[in-house]
C-alpha positions in Angstrom: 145.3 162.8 34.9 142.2 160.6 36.3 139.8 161.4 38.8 140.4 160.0 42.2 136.9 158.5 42.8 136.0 154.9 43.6 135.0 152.5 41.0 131.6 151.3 42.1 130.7 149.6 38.9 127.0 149.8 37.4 125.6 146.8 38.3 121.2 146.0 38.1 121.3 144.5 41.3 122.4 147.7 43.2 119.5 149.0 42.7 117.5 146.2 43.9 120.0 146.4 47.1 119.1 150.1 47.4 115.2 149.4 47.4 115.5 147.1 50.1 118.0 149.2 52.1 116.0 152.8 52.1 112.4 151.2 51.1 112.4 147.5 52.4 108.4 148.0 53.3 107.6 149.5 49.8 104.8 147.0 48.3 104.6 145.0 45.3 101.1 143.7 44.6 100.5 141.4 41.9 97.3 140.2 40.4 98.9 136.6 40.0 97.8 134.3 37.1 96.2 131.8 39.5 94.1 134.8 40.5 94.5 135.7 43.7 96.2 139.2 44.6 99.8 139.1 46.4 101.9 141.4 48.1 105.5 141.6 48.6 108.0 144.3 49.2 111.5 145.3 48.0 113.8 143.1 51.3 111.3 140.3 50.3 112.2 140.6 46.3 116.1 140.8 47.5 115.6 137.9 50.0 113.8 135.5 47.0 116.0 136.7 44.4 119.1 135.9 46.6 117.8 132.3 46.6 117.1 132.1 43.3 120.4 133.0 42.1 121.9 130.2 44.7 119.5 128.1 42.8 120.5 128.7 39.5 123.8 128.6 40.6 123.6 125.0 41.9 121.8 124.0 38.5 125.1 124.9 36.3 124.2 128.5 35.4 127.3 130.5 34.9 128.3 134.1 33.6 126.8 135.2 30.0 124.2 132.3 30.4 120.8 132.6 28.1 117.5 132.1 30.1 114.3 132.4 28.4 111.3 133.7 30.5 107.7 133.7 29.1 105.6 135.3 31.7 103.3 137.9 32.9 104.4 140.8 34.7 104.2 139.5 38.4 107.3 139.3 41.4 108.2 136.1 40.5 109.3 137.1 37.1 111.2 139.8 38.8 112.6 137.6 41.0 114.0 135.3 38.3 115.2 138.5 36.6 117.4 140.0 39.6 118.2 136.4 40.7 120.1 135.8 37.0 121.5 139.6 37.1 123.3 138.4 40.6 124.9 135.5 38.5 126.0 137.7 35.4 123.8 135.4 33.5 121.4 137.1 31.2 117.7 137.2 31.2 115.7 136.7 27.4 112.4 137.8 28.1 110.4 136.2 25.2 107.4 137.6 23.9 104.4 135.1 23.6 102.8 137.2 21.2 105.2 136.1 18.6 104.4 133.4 16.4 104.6 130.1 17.9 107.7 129.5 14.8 109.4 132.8 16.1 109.2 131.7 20.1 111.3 128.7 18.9 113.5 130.2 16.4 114.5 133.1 19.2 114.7 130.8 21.9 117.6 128.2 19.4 119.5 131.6 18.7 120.0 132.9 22.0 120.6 129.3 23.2 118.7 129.2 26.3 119.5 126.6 29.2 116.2 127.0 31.0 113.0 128.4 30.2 110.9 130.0 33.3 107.2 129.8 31.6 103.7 131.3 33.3 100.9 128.8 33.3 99.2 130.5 30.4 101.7 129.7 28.1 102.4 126.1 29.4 100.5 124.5 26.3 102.9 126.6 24.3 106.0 125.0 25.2 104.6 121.7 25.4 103.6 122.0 21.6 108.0 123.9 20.8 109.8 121.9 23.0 110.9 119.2 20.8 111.9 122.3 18.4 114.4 123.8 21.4 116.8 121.2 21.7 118.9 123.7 24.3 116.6 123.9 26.9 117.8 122.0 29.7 114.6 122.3 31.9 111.2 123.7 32.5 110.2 125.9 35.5 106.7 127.0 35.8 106.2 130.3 37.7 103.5 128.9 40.5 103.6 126.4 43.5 103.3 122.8 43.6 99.2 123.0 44.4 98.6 124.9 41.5 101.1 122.8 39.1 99.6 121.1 36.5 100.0 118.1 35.0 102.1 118.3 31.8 103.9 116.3 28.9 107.0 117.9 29.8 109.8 115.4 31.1 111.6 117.2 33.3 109.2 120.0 34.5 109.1 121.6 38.0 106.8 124.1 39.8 109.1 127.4 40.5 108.4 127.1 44.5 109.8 124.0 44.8 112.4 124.5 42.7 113.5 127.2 44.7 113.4 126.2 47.8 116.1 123.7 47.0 118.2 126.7 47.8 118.7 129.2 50.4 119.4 133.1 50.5 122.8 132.6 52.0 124.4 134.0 48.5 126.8 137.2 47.8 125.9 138.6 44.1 129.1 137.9 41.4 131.2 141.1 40.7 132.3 141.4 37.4 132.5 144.2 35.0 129.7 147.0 34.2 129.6 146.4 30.5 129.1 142.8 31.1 125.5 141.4 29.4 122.5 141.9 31.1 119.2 141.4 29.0 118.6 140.0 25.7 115.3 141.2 24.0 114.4 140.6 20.6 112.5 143.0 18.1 109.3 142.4 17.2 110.9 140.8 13.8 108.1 142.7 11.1 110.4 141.7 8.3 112.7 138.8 8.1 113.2 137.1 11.2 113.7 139.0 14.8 117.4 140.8 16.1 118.2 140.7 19.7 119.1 143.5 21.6 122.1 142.9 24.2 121.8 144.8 27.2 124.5 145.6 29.7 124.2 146.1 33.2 125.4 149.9 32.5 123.0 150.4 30.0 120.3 149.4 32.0 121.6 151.4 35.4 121.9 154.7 33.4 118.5 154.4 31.3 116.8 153.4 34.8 118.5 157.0 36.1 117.1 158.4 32.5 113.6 157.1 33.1 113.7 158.7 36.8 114.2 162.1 35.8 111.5 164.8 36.7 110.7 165.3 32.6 110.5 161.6 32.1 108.5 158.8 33.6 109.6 160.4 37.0 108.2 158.0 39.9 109.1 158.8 43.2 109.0 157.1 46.5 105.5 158.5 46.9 104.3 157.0 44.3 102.5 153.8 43.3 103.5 152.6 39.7 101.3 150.4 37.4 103.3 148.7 34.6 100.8 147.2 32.1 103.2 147.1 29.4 104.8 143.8 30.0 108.5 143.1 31.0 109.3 141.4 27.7 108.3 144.9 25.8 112.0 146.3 26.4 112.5 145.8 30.4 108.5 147.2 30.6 110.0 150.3 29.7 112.6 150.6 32.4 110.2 150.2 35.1 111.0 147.4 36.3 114.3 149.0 37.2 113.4 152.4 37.6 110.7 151.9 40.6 112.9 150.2 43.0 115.8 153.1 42.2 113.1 156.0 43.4 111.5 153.5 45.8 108.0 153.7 44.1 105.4 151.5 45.0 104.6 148.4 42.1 101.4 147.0 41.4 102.0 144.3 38.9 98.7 143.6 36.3 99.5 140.2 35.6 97.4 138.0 32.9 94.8 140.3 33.0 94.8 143.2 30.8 91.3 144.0 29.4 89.7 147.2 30.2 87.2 146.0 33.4 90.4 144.3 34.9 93.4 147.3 34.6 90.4 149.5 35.8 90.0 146.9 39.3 93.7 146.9 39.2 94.2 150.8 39.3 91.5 151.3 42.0 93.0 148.4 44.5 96.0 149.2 44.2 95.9 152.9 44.3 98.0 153.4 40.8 99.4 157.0 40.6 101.3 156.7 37.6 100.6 153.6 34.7 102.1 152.9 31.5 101.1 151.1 28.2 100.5 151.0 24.4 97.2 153.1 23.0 95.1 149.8 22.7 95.3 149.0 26.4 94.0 152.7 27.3 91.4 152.5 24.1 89.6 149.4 26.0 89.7 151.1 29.6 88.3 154.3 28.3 85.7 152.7 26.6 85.3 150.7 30.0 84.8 153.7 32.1 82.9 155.6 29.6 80.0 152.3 29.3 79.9 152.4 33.1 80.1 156.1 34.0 83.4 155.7 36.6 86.0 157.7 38.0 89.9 157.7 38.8 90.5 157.6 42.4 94.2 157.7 42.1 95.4 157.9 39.0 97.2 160.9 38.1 99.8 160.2 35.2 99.4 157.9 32.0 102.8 157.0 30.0 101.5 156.1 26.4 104.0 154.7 23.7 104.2 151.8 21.6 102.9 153.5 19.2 101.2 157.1 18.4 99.0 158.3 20.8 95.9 159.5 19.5 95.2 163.3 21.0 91.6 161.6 21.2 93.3 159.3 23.9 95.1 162.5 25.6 91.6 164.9 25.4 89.6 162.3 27.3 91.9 161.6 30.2 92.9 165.2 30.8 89.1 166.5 30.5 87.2 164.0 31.5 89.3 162.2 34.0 92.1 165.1 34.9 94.9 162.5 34.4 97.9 164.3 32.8 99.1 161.9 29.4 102.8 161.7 28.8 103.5 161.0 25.2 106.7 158.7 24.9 108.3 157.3 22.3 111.3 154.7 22.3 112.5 151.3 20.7 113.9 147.7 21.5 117.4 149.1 20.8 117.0 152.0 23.2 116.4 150.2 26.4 113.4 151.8 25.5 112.8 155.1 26.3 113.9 158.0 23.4 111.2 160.6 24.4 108.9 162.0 26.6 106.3 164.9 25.7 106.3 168.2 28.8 106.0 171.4 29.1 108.9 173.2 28.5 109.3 177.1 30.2 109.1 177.9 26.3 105.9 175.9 26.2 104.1 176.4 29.6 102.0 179.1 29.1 100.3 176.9 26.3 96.2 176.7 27.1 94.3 173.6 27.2 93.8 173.0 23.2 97.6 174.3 22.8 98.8 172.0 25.0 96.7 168.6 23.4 98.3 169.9 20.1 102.3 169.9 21.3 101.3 166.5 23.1 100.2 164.8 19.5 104.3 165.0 19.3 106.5 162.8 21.2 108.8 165.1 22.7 112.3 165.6 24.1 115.0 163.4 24.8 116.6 163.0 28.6 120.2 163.5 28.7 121.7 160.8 27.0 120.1 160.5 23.9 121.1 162.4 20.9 119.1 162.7 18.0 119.1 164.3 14.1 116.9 163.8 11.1 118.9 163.7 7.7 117.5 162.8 4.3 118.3 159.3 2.4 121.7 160.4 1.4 122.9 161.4 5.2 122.3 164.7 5.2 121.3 166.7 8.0 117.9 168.5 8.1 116.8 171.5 10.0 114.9 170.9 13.0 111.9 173.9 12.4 109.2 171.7 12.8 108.2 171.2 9.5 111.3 169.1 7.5 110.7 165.4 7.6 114.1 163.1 7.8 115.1 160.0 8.9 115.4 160.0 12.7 118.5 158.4 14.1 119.9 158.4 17.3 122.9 157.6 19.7 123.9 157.2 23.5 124.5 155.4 26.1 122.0 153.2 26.5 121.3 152.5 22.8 122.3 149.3 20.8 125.6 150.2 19.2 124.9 146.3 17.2 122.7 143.4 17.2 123.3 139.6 19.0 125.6 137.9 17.4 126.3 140.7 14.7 123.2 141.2 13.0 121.6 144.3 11.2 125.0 146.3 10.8 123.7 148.5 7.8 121.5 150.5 10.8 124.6 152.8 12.1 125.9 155.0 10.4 129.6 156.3 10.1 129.3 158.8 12.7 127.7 155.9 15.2 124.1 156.8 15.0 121.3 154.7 14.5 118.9 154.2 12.2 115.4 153.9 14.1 113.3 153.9 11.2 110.8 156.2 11.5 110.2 159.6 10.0 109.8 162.6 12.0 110.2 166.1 12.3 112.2 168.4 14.8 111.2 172.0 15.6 112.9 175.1 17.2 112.4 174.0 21.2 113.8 170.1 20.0 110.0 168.6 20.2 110.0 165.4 17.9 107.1 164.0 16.1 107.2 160.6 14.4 105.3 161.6 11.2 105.5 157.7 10.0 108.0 154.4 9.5 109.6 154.6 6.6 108.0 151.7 5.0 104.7 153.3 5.9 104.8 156.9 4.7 102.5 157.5 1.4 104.3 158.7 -1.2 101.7 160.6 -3.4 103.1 162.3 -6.3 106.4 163.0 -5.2 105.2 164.5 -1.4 104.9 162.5 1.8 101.5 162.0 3.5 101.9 161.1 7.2 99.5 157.9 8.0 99.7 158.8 11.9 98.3 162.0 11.5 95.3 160.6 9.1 94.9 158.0 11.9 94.7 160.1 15.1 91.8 162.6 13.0 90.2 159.5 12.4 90.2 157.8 16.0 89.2 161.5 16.8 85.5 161.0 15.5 82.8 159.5 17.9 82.1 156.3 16.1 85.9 155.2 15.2 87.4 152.9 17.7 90.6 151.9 15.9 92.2 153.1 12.2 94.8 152.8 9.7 95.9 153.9 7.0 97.7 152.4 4.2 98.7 153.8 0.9 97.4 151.4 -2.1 98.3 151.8 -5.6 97.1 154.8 -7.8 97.9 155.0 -11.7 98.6 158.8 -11.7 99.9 159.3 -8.2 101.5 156.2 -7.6 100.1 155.9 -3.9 97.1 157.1 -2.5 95.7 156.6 1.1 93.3 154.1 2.1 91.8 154.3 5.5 90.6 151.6 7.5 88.3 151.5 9.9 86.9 149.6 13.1 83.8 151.4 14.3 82.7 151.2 18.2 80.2 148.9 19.1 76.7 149.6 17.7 77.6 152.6 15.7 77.7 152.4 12.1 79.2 155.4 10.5 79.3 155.4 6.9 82.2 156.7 4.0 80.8 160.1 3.5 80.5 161.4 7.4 84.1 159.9 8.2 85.8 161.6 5.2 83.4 164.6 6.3 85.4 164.4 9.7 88.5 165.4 7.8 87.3 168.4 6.3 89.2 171.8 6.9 91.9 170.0 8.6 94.1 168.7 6.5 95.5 169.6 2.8 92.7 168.6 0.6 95.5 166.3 -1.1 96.1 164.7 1.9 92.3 163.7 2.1 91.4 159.5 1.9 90.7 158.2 -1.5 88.4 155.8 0.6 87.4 153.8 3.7 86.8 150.6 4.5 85.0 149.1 7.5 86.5 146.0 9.0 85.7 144.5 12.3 89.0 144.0 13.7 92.5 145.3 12.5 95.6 143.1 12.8 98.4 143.7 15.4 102.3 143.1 15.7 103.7 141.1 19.4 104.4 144.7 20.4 100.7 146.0 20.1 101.0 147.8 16.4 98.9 148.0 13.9 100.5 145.1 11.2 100.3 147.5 8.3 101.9 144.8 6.1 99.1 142.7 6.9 96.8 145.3 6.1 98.4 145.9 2.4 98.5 142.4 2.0 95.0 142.4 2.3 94.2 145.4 0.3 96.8 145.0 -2.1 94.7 144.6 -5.4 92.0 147.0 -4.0 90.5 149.6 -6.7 90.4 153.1 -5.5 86.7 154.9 -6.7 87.9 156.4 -10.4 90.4 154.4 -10.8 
């Protein structure tokens, strides 16, 4: 026997269709890339996005159609996003961090018919575009006075080429599990996988995002996503504020510490999100120039660990409350979010910067276990490390075009990669990648914990650590250090730093002072970069 209720399929541009129903008025402001600040709303973002999927309509864009953006977060990305989700066509946002090679090689293997480009990366494509012989045309995301001229045959600024079209347009029906997004992974080793999502996948991890004990926005609330919309769907925000009705300020080209701080003040930001870097170069900002928060009064940090350095400044300094997420490209993203449980509530302040060092619990819809190489389940008591996998709903069950299939295993859970731990209240903590953790005779050191004592000290304003070769031990770790401006801290007082709270075993064989450490598209250190480099470095004794 089935349920008698009506199929209303889960479709992305529903919830565009609710913002502009119950919050038409609610802002977007963008700092645009020309430089000026706009504001919009959710009925204008329908309207515009109405149009642009006549537009794309009229140019031969069909269902399960590839279109490559390569943009800044701003609302006429979004509009090209919900326009092609009216269609059924799918949007490949393309990360112009990549290597100019991978931009190329993704854009040929998702087969993109058009290319929507921000005026930044305009030399970009002029350089590639003999390389992507299935991109049928150019649009650049400005207006015909700011339109540049360009080597590019068939080019066209995105206002013109849009109002070749009006709003008069229904969206397509079709089927919930029909593509949505294709976003490829950063591609470390080998070249990059793309991720298929489907409109359900993206509707029910936008729902997942809302939730109280997740990012939470509401329709009181003004919403800052730095991390881009080609970092996994900006982490669902770009969904997730017009389904609560929140506010958007959109950062645009800008993200160095003087402009996200002008961007949070102006546009009243209650709640922001972004990788550890982007909040590193605002602290130190606000810290050279002795301001405040006016509004702010939630930071979403992921991408990679978040130092509890990070967390300690913003709660007692600022009194912003840091949420410690965790997630991947394959689960839409979001896998975690560190809160206080009732178990954990009554923690005090230095408690409660110790359980937020983990990355938390899953919403609803995301299972988890950590099992040893062979499969094997391990407890979850906070102290066995295991290979985290995971399954759900809104989690890649396979890669485009059939890639990667050794990541599942037989009971459909995937492989993310990383190393962590599980204790008795279901808290996670990412204790490494695989290919990261130090194996020192026989035991594990965790490089993430070695890294957040180091960023901890007053001088240290980025580490790593990466395990080079040792005769006896096999592996031993190295740490690597960028010091703050004008500080110069030597060997003995960093190691000194590490004194009493760690296992003595655990303790650096060395450090190294560099001036800048190397980053993946996705804002992580590039640890095989780093052992590249170090790779025939001679440990003292050795």
């Amino acid at each position: 026997m089935l349920g008698s209720m009506m199929d209303w399929p889960l479709l992305c541009t529903k919830i565009l269709d609710h913002a502009a129903a119950q919050h038409p008025k609610r802002t977007i402001l963008t700092r645009s890339v020309e430089g000026p600040l706009h504001t919009t709303d959710y009925a204008t973002l329908r309207r515009r996005s109405l149009q642009c999927a006549k537009r794309l309509e009229k140019h031969g864009i069909r269902l399960g159609d590839r279109v490559a953006t390569l943009a800044w977060n701003t609302w006429r990305h979004m509009e090209v996003w919900y326009g092609l989700l009216g269609l059924g066509a799918i949007y490949h946002t393309v990360n112009p961090r990549l290597f100019h090679e991978q931009i190329a090689w993704i854009v040929n293997d998702a087969e993109d018919r058009l290319l929507f480009v921000d005026l930044t990366f305009l030399p970009v494509i002029e350089k590639l575009i003999g390389h992507m012989p299935t991109l049928e045309q150019v649009i650049v995301l400005t207006d015909a006075a700011h339109m540049p001229a360009t080597t590019l045959k068939n080019a066209v600024d995105y206002e013109s080429w849009l109002a070749e079209a009006d709003d008069d347009f229904a969206w397509k029906s079709f089927d919930e599990n029909t593509a949505a997004g294709l976003c490829y992974t950063s591609g470390t080793t080998g070249n990059p996988k793309g991720v298929v999502y489907s409109h359900r996948s993206n509707v029910i991890h936008a729902w997942q995002a809302a939730t109280p004990d997740m990012i939470g926005p509401s329709c009181r609330d003004v919403i800052m996503p730095v991390v881009p919309m080609f970092h996994a769907n900006c982490w669902s925000i770009a969904f997730t504020a017009p389904l609560t009705g929140a506010a958007l300020v959109l950062p645009g080209a800008r993200l160095d510490g003087p402009a996200i701080y002008e961007t949070l003040e102006v546009g009243k930001v209650s709640i922001t999100a972004a990788v550890p870097t982007v909040w590193l170069m605002l602290l130190q900002h606000m810290e050279s120039k002795n301001l405040r928060l006016s509004h702010l009064k939630r930071v979403v940090i992921g991408g990679a660990a978040c130092p509890r350095a990070i967390t300690e400044k913003f709660e007692k300094t600022y009194d912003v409350r840091v949420a410690h997420a965790w997630g991947m490209t394959e689960m839409s993203p979001l896998g975690t979010l560190c809160g206080l449980k009732p178990e954990t509530a009554s923690l005090d302040i230095e408690g409660r910067l110790d359980l937020q060092v983990k990355q938390g619990v899953p919403p609803f819809g995301v299972e988890m276990k950590i099992t040893d190489d062979a499969g094997n389940e391990r407890p979850q008591d906070g102290r066995a490390f295991g290979r985290l996998k995971v399954r759900g709903p809104a989690i890649a069950g396979g890669y485009f075009k059939g890639m990667g299939k050794d990541a599942f295993d037989p009971d459909g859970f995937f492989d993310t990669g990383d190393v962590a731990t599980i204790d008795a209240d279901g808290y996670m903590q990412i204790t490494d990648r695989s290919k990261d953790v130090i194996k020192s005779g026989g035991e594990w050191i965790s490089t993430i914990d070695l890294e957040n004592l180091a960023i901890s000290h007053p001088d240290v304003m980025e580490a790593a650590v990466i395990g080079v070769h040792h005769p006896k031990w096999d592996e031993r770790p190295l740490l690597v250090i960028v010091p703050k401006a004008g500080r110069t801290p030597t060997r003995d007082e960093i190691l000194a730093h590490y004194e009493g709270r760690i296992a003595k075993w655990w303790m650096p064989d060395d450090v190294v002072f560099i001036e800048e450490i190397p980053h993946t598209a996705t804002g992580k250190i590039q640890k095989m970069t780093l052992r590249e480099r170090f790779k025939d470095y001679k440990l003292p004794g050795v």
